[in-house]
Every structure is written in structure tokens, then in C-alpha cells.
C-alpha positions in Angstrom: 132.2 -38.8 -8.7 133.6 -35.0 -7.9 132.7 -36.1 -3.8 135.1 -39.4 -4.1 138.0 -37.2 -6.1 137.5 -34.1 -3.0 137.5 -37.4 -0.4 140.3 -38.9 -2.1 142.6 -35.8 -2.6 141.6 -34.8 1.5 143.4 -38.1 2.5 146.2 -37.7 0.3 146.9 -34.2 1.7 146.5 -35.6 5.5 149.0 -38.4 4.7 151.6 -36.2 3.1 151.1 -33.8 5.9 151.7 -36.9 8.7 154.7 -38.0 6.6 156.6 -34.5 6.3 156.5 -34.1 10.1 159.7 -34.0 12.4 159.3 -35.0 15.9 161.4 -33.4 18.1 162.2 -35.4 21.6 163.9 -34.6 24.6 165.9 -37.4 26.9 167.7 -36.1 30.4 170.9 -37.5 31.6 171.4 -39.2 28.1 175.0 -37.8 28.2 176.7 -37.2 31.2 176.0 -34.3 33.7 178.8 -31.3 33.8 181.4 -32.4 32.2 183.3 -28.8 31.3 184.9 -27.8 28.0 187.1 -25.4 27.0 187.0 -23.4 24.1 190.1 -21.6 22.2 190.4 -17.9 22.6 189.9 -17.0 19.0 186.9 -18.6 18.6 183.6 -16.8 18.0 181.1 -17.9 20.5 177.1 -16.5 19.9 173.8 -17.6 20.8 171.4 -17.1 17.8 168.2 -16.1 18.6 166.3 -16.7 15.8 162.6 -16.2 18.0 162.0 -12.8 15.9 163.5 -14.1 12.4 162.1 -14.3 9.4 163.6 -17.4 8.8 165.0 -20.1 11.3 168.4 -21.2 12.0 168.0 -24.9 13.3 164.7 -27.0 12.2 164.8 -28.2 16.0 162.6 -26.3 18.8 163.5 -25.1 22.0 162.5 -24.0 25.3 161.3 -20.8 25.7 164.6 -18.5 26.3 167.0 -21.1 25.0 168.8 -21.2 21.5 171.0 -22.5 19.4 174.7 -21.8 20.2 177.3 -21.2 17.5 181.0 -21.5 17.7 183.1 -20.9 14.7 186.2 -18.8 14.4 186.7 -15.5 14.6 183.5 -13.5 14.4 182.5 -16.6 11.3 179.0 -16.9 13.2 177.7 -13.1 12.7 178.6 -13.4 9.0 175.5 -11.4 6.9 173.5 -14.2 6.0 171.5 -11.3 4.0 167.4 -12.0 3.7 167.7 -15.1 5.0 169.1 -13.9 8.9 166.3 -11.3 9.1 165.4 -10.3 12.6 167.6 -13.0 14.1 169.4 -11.7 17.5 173.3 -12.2 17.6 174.3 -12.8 21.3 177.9 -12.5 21.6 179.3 -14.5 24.6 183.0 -13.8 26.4 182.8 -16.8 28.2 184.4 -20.1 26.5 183.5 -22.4 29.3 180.8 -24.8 28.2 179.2 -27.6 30.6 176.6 -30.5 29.6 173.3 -30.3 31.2 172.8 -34.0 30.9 170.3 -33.5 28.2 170.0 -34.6 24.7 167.4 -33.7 21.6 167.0 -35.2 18.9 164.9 -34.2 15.3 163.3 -36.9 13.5 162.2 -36.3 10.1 159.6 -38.8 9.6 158.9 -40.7 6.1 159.3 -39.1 3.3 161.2 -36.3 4.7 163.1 -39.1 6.6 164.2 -39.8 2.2 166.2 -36.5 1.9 166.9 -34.5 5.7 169.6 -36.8 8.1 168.3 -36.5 11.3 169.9 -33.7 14.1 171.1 -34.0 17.1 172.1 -31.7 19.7 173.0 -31.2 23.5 172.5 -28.1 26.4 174.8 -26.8 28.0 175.4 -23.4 30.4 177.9 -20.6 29.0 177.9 -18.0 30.7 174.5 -18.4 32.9 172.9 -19.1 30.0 171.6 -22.2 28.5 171.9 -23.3 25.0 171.9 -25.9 22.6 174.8 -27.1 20.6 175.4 -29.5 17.6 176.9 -32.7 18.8 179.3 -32.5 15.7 180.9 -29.6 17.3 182.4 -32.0 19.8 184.5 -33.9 16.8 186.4 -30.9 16.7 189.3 -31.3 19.1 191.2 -28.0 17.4 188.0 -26.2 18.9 188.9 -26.8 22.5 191.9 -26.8 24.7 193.9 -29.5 26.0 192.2 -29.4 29.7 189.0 -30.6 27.6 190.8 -33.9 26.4 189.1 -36.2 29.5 185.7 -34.6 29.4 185.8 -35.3 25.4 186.8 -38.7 25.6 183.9 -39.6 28.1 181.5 -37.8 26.7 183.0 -40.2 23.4 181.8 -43.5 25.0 178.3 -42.6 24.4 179.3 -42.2 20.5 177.3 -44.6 18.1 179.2 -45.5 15.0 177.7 -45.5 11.6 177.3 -46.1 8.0 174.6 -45.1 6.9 175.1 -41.6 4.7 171.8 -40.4 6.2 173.2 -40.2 9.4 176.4 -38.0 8.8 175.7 -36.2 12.4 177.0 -37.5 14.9 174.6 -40.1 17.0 174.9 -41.2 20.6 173.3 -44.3 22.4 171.8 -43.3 25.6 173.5 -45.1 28.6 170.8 -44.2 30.8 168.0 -47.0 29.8 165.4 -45.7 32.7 165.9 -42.3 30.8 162.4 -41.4 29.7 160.8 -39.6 27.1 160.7 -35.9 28.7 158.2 -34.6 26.0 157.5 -35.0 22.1 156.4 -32.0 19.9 155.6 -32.2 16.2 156.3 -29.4 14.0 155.8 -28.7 10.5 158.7 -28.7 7.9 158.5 -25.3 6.0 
């Protein structure tokens, strides 16, 4: 009796585990290549390395060397997040020329995470030699970026997928690309 409540209970915690996952995929050219935007002077523009942090500021992965890129007014990104900001790195960029790498990531939550967490979406881009990722709601944002961004917002627009659904209050895209391929898949765990 005690082994088929230990077997029991072992496959119960090795479904919940499968079923809290997020898988986190990378497509190329699933936006298009180099198209340049232009932020505003006054906005803040950093690149959070969170590598070090006791905490993390996306639930998404990335490359070795590459973060997330924030862009808020002001200095709004290297506001004191207190305990929960520990050890991050605050990269502060004088460059407000962003260009699309052509590639796209998204951040599944599977199951029963899937229930409560949207999923995320984001693109890379170069600033400043660097490369970064950025939250494909930041491009809703015309006020962000000046008037010489207006064509390159409007294409990168066509890729835009409508929706409904609550769960999906990022923005989504469609890729246009449909030999794009499945670059790599990596599964973390949801702390």
C-alpha cells in the first residue's frame, strides 16, 4: 500500500513538473531584417543584465551576452527595484538607434501555467553594437519613436496578429516566412 501511494505521488510530481514548464523558441527572419527605429531623446534606454541577479527580469532566456533591453522615460528603467533587482547590471546606452535582427522568441507557458501567465514575446535588435532583446509591445508605442520611424513601424505592423483572447494581451505576430524553422527549443523551469 505505502509503495503504490510513493509511486502514485512520483507521477503526480513529474506531471506537474511537465505542465509548469515554459518553452522558449527561437524563429529567424520571422520579422523583417533591419528595419531602423528611432527613439525620442528623453527616453531612458538600458540593457538589464540580470546574469548575476538574484532575481530575474524576463522569464525568457537568452544567448549568452544578450539581454533584455528597456526603454522608458527618463532614467524610469534604473528605478530601485529594492531586494528584488539584486545584483542586476544597468547598462545605460546613448544610442537611440534600434534595428531588427530578423529574429523573433517566443515563451510558452505550457498547461497549467498556460491557465494564469499570457505568453511573451520579444524581438533582437543592435543598439549601439550590442544586441538585445526587446518586448514587441514597445513597438505599439508610436510617442516612443520619432517620425522617421513611421514606415519601418507600419511594416514591421503587417506581421501583427489580432486578438481576443485576454490571455494574449502582448502583442503576437504571424511569421511570414513559412520555410522559417525552429532555430532551437529550451525548457526552463518556472520559479
Amino acid at each position: 500500500m505505502m509503495l503504490s501511494k510513493n509511486i502514485i505521488l512520483i507521477i503526480m510530481l513529474l506531471v506537474f513538473q511537465g505542465c509548469t514548464n515554459r518553452v522558449i523558441t527561437d524563429y529567424d527572419n520571422c520579422v523583417p531584417e533591419g528595419l531602423t527605429f528611432e527613439l525620442k531623446d528623453d527616453l531612458g534606454v538600458f540593457i538589464i543584465d540580470d546574469s548575476e541577479g538574484k532575481n530575474k527580469y524576463s522569464s525568457m532566456n537568452f544567448p549568452e551576452g544578450e539581454y533584455y533591453l528597456c526603454i522608458e522615460e527618463g532614467m524610469g528603467c534604473a528605478k530601485s527595484y529594492g531586494e528584488y533587482s539584486k545584483g542586476w547590471s544597468m547598462i545605460y546606452l546613448k544610442s537611440r538607434t534600434i534595428r531588427l535582427t530578423g529574429r523573433y522568441k517566443t515563451n510558452k507557458p505550457n498547461a497549467i501555467l498556460g491557465a494564469f501567465a499570457p505568453d511573451t514575446f520579444a524581438l533582437q535588435v543592435e543598439i549601439a553594437d550590442k544586441k538585445a532583446w526587446v518586448s514587441v509591445r514597445e513597438f505599439k508605442d508610436m510617442s516612443k519613436f520619432k517620425e522617421s520611424s513611421r514606415k519601418s513601424i507600419q511594416e514591421l505592423n503587417k506581421n501583427r496578429k489580432l486578438t481576443t483572447d485576454w490571455n494574449d494581451w502582448m502583442t503576437k505576430f504571424e511569421c511570414p516566412n513559412l520555410d522559417s524553422k525552429e532555430v532551437g527549443s529550451k525548457k526552463i523551469w518556472f520559479d
